[in-house]
Biotite code that builds the C-alpha atoms (Angstrom):
import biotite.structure as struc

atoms = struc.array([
    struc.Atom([20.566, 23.860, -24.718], chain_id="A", res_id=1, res_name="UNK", atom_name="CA", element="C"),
    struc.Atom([21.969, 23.230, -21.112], chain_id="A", res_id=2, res_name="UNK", atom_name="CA", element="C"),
    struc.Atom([18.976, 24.203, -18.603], chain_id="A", res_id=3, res_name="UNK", atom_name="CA", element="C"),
    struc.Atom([18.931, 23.454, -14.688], chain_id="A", res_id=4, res_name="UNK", atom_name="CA", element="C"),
    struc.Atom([16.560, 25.615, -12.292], chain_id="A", res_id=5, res_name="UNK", atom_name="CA", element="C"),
    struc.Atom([17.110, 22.849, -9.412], chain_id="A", res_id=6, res_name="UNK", atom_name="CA", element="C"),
    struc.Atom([19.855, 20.993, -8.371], chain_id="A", res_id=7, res_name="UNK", atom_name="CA", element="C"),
    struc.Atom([22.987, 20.287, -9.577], chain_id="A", res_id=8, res_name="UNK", atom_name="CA", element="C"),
    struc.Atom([24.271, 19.568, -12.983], chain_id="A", res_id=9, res_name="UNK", atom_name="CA", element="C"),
    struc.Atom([27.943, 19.080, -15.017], chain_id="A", res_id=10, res_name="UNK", atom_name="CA", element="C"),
    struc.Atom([28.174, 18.657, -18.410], chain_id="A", res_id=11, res_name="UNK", atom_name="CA", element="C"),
    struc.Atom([31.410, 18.577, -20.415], chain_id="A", res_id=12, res_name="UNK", atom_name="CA", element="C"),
    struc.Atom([31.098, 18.957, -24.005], chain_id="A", res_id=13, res_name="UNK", atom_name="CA", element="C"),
    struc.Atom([34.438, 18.210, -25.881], chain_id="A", res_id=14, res_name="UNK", atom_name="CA", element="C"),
    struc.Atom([35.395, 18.012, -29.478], chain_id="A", res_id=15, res_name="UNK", atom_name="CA", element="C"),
    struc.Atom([31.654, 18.999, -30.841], chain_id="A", res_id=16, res_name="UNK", atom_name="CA", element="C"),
    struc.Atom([31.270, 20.686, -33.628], chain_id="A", res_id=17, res_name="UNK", atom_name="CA", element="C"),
    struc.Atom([27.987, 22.624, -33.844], chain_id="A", res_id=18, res_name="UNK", atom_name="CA", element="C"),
    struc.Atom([26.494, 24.456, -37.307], chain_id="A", res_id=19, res_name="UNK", atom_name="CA", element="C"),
    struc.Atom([23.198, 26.176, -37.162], chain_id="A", res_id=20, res_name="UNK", atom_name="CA", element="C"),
    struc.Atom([21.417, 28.821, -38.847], chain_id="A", res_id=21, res_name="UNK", atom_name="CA", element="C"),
    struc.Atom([18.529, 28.880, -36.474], chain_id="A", res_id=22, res_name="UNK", atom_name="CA", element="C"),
    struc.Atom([17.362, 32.036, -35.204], chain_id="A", res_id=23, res_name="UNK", atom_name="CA", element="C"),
    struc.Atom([18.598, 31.099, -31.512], chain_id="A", res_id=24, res_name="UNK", atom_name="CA", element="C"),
    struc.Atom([21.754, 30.534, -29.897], chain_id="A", res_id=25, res_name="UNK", atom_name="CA", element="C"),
    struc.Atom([24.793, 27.532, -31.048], chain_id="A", res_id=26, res_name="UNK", atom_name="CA", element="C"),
    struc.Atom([25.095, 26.742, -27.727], chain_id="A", res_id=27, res_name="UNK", atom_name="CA", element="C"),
    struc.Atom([22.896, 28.059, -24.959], chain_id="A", res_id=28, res_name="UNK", atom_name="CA", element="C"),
    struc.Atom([23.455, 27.554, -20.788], chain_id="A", res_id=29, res_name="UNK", atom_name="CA", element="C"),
    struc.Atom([21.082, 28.621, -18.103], chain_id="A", res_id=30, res_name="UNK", atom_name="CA", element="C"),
    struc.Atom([20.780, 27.997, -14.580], chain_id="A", res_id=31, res_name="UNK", atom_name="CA", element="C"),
    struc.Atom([17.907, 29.339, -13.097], chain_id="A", res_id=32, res_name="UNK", atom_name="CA", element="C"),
    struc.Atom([16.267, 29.179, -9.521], chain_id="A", res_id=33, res_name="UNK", atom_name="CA", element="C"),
    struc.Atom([18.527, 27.850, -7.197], chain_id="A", res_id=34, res_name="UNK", atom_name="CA", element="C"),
    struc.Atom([20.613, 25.421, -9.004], chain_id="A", res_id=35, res_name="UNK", atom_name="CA", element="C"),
    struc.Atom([24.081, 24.595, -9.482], chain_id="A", res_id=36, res_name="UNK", atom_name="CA", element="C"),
    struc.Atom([25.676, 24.223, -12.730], chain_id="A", res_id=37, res_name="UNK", atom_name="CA", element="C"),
    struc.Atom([29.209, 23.463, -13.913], chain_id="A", res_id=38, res_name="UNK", atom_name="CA", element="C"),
    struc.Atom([29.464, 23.253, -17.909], chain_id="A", res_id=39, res_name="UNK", atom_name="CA", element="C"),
    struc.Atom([33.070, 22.780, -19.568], chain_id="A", res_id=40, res_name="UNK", atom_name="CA", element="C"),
    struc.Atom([33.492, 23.420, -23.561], chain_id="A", res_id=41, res_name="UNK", atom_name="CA", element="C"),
    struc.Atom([37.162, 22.054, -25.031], chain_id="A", res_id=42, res_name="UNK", atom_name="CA", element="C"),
    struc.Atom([38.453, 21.826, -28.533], chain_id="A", res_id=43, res_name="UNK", atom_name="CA", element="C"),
    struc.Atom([35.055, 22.643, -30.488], chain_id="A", res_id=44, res_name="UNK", atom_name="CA", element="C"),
    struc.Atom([33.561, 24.555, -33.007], chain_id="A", res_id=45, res_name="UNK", atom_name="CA", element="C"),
    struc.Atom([30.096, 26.884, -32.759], chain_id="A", res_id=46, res_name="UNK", atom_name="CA", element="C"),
    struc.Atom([29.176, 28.267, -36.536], chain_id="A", res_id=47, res_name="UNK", atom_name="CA", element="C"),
    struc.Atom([26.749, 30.369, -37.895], chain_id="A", res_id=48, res_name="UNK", atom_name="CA", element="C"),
    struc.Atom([24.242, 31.168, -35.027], chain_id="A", res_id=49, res_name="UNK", atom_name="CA", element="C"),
    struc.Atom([22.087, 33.949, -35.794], chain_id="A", res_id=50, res_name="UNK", atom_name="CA", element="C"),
    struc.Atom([21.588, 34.873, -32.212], chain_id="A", res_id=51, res_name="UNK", atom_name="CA", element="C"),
    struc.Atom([24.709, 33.973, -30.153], chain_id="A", res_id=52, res_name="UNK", atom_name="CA", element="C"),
    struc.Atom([27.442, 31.304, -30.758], chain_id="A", res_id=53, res_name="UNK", atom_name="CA", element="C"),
    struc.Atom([27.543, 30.462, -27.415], chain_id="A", res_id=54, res_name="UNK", atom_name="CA", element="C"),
    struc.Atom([25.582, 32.661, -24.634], chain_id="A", res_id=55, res_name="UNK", atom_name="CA", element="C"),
    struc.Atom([25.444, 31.381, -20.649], chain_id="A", res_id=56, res_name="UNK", atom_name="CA", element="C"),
    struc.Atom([23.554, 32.808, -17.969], chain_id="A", res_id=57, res_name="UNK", atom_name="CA", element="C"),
    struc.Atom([23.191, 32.700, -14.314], chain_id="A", res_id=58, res_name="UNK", atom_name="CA", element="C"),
    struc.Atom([19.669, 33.936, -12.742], chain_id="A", res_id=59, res_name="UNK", atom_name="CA", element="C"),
    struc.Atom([17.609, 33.507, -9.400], chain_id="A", res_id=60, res_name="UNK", atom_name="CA", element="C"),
    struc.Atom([19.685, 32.288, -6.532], chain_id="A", res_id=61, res_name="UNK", atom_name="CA", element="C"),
    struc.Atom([21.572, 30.100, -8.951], chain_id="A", res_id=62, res_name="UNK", atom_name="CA", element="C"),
    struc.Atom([25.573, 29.706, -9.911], chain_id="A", res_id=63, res_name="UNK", atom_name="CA", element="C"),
    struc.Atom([26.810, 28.915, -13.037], chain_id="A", res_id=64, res_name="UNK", atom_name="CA", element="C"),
    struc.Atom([30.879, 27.777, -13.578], chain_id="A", res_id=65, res_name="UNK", atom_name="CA", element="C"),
    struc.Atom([31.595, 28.007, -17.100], chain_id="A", res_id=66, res_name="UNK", atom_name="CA", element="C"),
    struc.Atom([34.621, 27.508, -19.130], chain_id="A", res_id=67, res_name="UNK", atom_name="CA", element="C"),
    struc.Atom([35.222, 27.689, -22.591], chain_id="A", res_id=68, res_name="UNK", atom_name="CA", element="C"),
    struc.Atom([39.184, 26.983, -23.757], chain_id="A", res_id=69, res_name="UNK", atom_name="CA", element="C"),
    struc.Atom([41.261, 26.041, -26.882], chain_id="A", res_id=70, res_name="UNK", atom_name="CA", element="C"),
    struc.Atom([37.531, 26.153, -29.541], chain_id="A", res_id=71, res_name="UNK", atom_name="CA", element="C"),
    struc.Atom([36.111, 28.548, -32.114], chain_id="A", res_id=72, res_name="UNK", atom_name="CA", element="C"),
    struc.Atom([33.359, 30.581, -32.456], chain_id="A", res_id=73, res_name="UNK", atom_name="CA", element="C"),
    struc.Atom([31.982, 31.741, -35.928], chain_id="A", res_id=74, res_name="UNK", atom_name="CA", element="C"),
    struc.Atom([29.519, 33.983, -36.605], chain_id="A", res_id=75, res_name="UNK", atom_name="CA", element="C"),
    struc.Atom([26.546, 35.223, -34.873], chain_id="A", res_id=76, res_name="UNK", atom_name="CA", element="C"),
    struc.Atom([25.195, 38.726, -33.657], chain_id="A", res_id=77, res_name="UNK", atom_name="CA", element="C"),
    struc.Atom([27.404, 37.821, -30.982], chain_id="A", res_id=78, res_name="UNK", atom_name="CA", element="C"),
    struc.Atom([29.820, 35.654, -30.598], chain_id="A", res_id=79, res_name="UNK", atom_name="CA", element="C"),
    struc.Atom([30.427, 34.766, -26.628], chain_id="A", res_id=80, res_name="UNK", atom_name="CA", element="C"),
    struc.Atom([27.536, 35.914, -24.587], chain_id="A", res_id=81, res_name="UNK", atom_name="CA", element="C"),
    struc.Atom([27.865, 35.837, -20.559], chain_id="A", res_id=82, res_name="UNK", atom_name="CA", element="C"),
    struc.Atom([25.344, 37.286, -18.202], chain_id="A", res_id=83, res_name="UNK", atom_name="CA", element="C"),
    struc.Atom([24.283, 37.076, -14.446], chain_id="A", res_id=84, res_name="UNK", atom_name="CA", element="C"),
    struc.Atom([20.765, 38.768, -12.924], chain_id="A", res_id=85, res_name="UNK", atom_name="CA", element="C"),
    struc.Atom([19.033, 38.847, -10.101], chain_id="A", res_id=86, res_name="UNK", atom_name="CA", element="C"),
    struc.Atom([21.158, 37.517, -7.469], chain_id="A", res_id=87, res_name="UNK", atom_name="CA", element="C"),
    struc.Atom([23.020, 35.084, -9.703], chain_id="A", res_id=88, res_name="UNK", atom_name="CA", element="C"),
    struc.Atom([26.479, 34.174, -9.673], chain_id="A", res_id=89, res_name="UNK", atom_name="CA", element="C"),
    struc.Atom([28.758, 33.105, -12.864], chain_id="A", res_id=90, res_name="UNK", atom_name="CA", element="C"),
    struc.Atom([32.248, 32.252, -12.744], chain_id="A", res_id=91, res_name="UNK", atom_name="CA", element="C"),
    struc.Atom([33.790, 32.100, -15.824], chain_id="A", res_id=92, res_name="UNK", atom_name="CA", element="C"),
    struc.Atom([37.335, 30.997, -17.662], chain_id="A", res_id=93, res_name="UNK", atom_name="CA", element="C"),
    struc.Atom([37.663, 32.081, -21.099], chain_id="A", res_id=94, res_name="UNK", atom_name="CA", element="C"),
    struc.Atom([40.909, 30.792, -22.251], chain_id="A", res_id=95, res_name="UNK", atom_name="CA", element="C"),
    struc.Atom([43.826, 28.495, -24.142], chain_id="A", res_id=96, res_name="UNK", atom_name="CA", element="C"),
    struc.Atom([43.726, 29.990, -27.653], chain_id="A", res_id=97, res_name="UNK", atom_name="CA", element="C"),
    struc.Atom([39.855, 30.684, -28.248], chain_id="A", res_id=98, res_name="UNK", atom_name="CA", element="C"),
    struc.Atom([38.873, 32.554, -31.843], chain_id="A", res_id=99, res_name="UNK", atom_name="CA", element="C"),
    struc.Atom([35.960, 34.489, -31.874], chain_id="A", res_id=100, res_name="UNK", atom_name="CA", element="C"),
    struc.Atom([35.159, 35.498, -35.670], chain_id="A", res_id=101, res_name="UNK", atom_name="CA", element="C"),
    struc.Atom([33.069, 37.105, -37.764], chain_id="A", res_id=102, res_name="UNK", atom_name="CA", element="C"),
    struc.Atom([30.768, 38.192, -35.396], chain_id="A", res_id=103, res_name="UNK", atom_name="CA", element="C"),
    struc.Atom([28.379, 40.796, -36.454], chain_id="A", res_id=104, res_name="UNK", atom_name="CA", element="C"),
    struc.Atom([28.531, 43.092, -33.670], chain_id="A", res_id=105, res_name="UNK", atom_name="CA", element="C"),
    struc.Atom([30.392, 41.962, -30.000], chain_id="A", res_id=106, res_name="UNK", atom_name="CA", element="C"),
    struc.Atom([32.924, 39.195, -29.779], chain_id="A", res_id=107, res_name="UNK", atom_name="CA", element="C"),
    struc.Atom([32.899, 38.585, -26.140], chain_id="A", res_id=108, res_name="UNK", atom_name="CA", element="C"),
    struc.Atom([30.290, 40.114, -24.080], chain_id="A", res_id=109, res_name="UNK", atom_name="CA", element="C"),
    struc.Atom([30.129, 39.898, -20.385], chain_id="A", res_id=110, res_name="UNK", atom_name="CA", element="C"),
    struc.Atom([27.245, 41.569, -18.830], chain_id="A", res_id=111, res_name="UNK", atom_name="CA", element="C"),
    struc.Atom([25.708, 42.250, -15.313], chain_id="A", res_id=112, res_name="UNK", atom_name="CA", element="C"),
    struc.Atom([21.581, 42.891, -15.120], chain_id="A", res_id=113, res_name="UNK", atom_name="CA", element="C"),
    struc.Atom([20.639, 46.252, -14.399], chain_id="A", res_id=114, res_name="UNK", atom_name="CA", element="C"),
    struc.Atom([18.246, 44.437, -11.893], chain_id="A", res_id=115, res_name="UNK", atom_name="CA", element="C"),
    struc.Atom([21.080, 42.810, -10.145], chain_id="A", res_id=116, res_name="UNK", atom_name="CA", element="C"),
    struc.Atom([20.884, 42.450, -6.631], chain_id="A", res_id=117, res_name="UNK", atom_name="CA", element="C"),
    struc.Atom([23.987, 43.375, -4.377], chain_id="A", res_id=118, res_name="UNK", atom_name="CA", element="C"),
    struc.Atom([24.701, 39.161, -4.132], chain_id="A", res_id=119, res_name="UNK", atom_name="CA", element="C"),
    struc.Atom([25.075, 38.955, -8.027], chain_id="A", res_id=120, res_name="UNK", atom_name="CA", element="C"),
    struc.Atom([28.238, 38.537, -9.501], chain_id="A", res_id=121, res_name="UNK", atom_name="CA", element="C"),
    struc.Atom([30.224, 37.953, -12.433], chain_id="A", res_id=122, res_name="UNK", atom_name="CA", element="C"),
    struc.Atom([33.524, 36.868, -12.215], chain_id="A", res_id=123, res_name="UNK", atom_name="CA", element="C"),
    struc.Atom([36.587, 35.634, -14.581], chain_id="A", res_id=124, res_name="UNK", atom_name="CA", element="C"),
    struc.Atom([39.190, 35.313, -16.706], chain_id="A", res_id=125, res_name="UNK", atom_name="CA", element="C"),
    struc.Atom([39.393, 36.110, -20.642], chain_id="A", res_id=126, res_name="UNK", atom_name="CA", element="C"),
    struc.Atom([43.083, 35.559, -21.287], chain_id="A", res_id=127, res_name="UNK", atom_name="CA", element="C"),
    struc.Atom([44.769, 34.289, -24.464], chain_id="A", res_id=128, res_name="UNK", atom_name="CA", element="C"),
    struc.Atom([42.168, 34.349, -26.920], chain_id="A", res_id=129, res_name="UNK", atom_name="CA", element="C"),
    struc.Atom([42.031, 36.035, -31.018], chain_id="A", res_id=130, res_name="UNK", atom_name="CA", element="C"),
    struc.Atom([39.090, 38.121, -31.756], chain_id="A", res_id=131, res_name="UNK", atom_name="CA", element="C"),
    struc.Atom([38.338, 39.201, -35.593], chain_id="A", res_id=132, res_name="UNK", atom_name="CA", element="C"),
    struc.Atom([34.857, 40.531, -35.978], chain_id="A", res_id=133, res_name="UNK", atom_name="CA", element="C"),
    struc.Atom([33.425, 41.761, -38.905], chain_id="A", res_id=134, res_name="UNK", atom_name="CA", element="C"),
    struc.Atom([33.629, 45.340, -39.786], chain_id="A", res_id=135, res_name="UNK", atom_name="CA", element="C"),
    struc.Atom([31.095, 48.187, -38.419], chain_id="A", res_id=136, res_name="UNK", atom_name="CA", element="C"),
    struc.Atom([29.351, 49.075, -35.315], chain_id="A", res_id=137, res_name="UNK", atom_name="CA", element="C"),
    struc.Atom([30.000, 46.996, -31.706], chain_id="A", res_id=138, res_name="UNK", atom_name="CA", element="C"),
    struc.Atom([32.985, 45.544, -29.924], chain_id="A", res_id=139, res_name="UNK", atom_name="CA", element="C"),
    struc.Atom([35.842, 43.273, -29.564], chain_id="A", res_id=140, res_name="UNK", atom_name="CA", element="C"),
    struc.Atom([35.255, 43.071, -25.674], chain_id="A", res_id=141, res_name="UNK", atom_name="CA", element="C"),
    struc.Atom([32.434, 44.494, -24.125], chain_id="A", res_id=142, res_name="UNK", atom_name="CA", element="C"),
    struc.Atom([32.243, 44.584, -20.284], chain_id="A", res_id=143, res_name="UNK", atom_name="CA", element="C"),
    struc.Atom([29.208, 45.942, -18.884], chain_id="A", res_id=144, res_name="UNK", atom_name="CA", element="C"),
    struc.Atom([28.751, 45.926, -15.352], chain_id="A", res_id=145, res_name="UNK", atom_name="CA", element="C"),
    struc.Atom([24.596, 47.280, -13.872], chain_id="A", res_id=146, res_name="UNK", atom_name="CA", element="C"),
    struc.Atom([22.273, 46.963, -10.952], chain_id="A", res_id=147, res_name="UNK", atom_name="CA", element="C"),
    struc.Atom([23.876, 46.692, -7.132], chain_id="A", res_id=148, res_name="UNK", atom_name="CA", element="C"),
    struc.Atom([25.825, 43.082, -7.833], chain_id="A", res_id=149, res_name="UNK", atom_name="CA", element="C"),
    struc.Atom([29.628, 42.642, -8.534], chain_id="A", res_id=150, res_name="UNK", atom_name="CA", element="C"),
    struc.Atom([31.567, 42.238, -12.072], chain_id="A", res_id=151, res_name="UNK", atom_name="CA", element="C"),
    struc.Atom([35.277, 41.636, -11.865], chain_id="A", res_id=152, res_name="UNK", atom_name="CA", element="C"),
    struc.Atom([37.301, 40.812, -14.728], chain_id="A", res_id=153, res_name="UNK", atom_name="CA", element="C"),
    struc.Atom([40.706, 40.004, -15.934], chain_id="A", res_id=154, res_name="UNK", atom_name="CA", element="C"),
    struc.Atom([41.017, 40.629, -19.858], chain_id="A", res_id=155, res_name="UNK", atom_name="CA", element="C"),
    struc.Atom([44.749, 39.720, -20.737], chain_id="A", res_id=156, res_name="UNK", atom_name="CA", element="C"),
    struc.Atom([46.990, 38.280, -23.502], chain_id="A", res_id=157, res_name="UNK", atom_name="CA", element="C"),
    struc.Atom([44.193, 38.934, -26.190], chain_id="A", res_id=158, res_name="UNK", atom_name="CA", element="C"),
    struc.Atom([44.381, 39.904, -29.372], chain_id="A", res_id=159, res_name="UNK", atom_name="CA", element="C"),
    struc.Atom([41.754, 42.240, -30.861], chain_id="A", res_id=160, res_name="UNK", atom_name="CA", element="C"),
    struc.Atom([42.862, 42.517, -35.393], chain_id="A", res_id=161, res_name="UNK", atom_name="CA", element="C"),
    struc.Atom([40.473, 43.118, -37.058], chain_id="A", res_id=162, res_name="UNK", atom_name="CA", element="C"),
    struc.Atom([36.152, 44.157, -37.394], chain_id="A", res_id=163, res_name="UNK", atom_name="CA", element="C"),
    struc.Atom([36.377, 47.102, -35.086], chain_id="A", res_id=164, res_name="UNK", atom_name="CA", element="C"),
    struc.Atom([35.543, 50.044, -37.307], chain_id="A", res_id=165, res_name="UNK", atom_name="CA", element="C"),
    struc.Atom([32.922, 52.306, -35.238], chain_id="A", res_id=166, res_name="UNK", atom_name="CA", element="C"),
    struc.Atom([33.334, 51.530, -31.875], chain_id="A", res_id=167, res_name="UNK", atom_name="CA", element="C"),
    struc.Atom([36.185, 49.910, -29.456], chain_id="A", res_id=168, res_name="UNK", atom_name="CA", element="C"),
    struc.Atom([38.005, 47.751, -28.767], chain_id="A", res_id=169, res_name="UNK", atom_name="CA", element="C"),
    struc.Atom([37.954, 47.063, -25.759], chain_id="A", res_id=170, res_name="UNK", atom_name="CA", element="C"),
    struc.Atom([34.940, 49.265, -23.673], chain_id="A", res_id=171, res_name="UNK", atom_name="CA", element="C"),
    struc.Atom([34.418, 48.488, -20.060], chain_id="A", res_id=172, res_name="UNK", atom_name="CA", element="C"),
    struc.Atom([31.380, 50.485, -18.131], chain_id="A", res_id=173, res_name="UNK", atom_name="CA", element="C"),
    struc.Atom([29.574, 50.751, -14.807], chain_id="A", res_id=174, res_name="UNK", atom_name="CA", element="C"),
    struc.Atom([26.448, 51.975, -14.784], chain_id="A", res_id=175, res_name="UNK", atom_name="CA", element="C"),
    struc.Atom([22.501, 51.983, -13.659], chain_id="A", res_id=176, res_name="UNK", atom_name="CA", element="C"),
    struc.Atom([22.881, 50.767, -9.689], chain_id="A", res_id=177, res_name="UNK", atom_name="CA", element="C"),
    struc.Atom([25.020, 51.156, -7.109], chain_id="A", res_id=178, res_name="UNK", atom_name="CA", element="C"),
    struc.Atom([27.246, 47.972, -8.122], chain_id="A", res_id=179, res_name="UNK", atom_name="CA", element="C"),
    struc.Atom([30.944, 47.769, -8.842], chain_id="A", res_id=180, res_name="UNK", atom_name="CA", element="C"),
    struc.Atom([33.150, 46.805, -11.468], chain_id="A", res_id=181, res_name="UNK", atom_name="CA", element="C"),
    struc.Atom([36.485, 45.410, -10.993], chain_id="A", res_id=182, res_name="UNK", atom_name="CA", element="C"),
    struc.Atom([39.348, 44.961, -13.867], chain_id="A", res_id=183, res_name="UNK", atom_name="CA", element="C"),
    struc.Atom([42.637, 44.480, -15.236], chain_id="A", res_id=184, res_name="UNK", atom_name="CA", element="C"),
    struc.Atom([43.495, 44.913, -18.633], chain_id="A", res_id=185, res_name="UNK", atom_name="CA", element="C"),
    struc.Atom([46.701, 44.022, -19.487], chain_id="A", res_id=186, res_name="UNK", atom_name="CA", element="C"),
    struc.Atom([49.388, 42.697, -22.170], chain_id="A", res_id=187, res_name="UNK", atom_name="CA", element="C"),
    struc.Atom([46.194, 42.633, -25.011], chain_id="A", res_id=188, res_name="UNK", atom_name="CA", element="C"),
    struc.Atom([46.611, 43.416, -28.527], chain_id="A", res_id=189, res_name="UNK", atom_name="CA", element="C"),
    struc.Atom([44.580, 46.100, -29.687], chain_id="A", res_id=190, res_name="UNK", atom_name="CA", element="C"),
    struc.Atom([43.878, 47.326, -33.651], chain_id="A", res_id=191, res_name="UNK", atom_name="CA", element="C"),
    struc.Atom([41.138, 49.475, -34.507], chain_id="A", res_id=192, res_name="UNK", atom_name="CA", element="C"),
    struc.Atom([39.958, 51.069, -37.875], chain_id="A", res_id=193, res_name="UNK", atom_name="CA", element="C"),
    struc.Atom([40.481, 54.873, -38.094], chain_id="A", res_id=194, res_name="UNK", atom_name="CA", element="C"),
    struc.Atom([36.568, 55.601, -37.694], chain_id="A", res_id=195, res_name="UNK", atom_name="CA", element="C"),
    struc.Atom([36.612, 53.550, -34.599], chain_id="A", res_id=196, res_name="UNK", atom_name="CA", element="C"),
    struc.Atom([35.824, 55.961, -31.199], chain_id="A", res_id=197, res_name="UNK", atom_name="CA", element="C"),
    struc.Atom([38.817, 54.031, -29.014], chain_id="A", res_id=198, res_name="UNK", atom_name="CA", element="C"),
    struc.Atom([41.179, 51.390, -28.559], chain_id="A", res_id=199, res_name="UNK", atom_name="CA", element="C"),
    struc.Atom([40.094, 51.128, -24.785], chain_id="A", res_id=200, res_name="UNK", atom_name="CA", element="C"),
    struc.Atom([37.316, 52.672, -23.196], chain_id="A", res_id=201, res_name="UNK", atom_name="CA", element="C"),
    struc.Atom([36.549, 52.834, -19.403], chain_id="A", res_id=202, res_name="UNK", atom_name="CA", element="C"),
    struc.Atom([33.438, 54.786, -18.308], chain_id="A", res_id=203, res_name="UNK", atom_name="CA", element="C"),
    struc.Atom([31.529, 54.802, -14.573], chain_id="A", res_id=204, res_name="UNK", atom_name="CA", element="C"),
    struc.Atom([28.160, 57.014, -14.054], chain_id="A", res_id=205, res_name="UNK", atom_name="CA", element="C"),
    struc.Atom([25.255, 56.789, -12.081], chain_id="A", res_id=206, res_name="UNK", atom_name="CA", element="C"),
    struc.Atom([26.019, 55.362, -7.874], chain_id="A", res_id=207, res_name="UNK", atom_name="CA", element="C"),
    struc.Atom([28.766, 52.747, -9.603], chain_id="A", res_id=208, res_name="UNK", atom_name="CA", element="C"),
    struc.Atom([32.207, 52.468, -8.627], chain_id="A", res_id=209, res_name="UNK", atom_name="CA", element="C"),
    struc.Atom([34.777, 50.975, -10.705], chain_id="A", res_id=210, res_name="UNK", atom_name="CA", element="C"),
    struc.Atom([38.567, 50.376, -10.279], chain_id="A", res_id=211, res_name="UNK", atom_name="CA", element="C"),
    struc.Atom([40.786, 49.303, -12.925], chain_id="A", res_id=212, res_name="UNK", atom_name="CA", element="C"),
    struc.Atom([44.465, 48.069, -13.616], chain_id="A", res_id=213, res_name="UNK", atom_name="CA", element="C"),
    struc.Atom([45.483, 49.015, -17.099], chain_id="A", res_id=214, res_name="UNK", atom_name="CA", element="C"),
    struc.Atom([48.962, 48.302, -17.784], chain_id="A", res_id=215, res_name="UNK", atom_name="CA", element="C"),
    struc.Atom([50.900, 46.611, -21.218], chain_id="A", res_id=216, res_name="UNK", atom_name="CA", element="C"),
    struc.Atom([48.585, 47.009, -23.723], chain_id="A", res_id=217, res_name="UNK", atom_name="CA", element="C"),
    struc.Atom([49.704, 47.797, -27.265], chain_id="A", res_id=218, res_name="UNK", atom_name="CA", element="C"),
])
C-alpha cells in the first residue's frame, strides 16, 4: 500500500514479485487531499489478489503519475484498476509488454467518478500490452468515463485472446455528468467468444460528449 494525502511522494518499485490471497488489493496506490504522487512499477509480478492486482487512485485536489511497463498481473476480480474522483488528476502509462491474466472479470479498468468535478481527469496510454482473462461475464478493456471531469485515452497495439465470452472486448462509455471522454483505439488485437455482445463497444448518454478515433483494429 502506497498512501500520500499531503505532500509529495515517488516510489519506484522494480523487480518485486508480490503473491497474496488476501481479500484486498496486490498492490494498492492512493493519493488523497492535495498531494503529489509519482509511483513507477518495472519488471514485476502481482498474483492472486482477490480484490485487484494492482488498483491506483487519485482523489481530493490530488495527482497521481503512474506507470506500470514490461510486468504481469495474475488473477484478481480485476486485474489493473485506475480511477480519479472528485477533482483528482491521474496520468497514467500502461505499457512495454504488460500481461494481464486470469482475471475474473476486467483486465484493465480505467474509470472516472460519477462525482467528478469538471477539474478531474484521467489521462494515458495503454499500448503494447496481452490481456487473457478468464472466461464469462466483464471485459478486456473497460473505459468508463462519469461526473463533469475529463477521461482521454489511447488504447493501441494490444492484444485482447482470450476470457471474453459475455461481454467485450473492448467497451468505452460516457455517462452520468456532463464530462467528456476522449479516445483512440487503434492497431489492437481483438478475439471474442461467440456469446460475447462486441468486439468494440462505444456508447455516450446522459449531458456527456465523447469523440473517438477508431482506426486498425483487427
Amino acid at each position: 500500500s502506497i498512501v500520500n494525502t499531503g505532500g509529495a511522494m515517488t516510489a519506484e518499485l522494480t523487480q518485486i514479485a508480490i503473491d497474496t490471497t488476501s481479500e484486498g488489493d496486490g498492490i494498492f496506490v492512493h493519493a488523497g487531499g492535495e498531494a503529489r504522487i509519482e509511483v513507477a512499477i518495472r519488471q514485476s509480478i502481482v498474483a492472486h489478489a482477490n480484490g485487484t492486482g494492482v488498483h491506483a487512485l487519485a482523489d481530493g485536489e490530488a495527482s497521481l503519475d503512474f506507470g506500470l511497463r514490461s510486468s504481469a498481473v495474475r488473477g484478481g476480480n480485476i486485474s489493473l484498476d485506475l480511477d480519479a474522483g472528485n477533482s483528482g488528476s491521474l496520468e497514467f502509462v500502461v505499457e512495454d509488454n504488460n500481461t494481464f491474466e486470469g482475471a475474473a472479470s476486467t483486465a484493465i479498468n480505467l474509470f472516472l467518478g460519477q462525482l467528478s468535478t469538471a477539474e478531474a481527469t484521467l489521462t494515458g496510454s495503454i499500448t503494447g500490452n496481452s490481456v487473457n482473462k478468464n472466461d464469462g461475464s466483464g471485459f478486456g478493456i473497460r473505459i468508463n468515463g462519469n461526473g463533469d471531469g475529463t477521461l482521454s485515452a489511447v488504447v493501441e497495439n494490444n492484444t485482447i485472446e482470450k476470457g471474453v465470452t459475455f461481454d467485450h472486448g473492448i467497451f468505452a462509455e460516457a455517462r452520468l455528468g456532463n464530462g467528456r471522454t476522449n479516445l483512440v483505439l487503434r492497431g489492437n488485437f481483438v478475439r471474442v467468444g461467440e456469446q460475447a455482445l462486441d468486439g468494440i463497444r462505444v456508447a455516450v448518454r446522459d449531458g456527456a460528449s465523447l469523440c473517438a478515433a477508431i482506426e486498425g483494429n483487427d
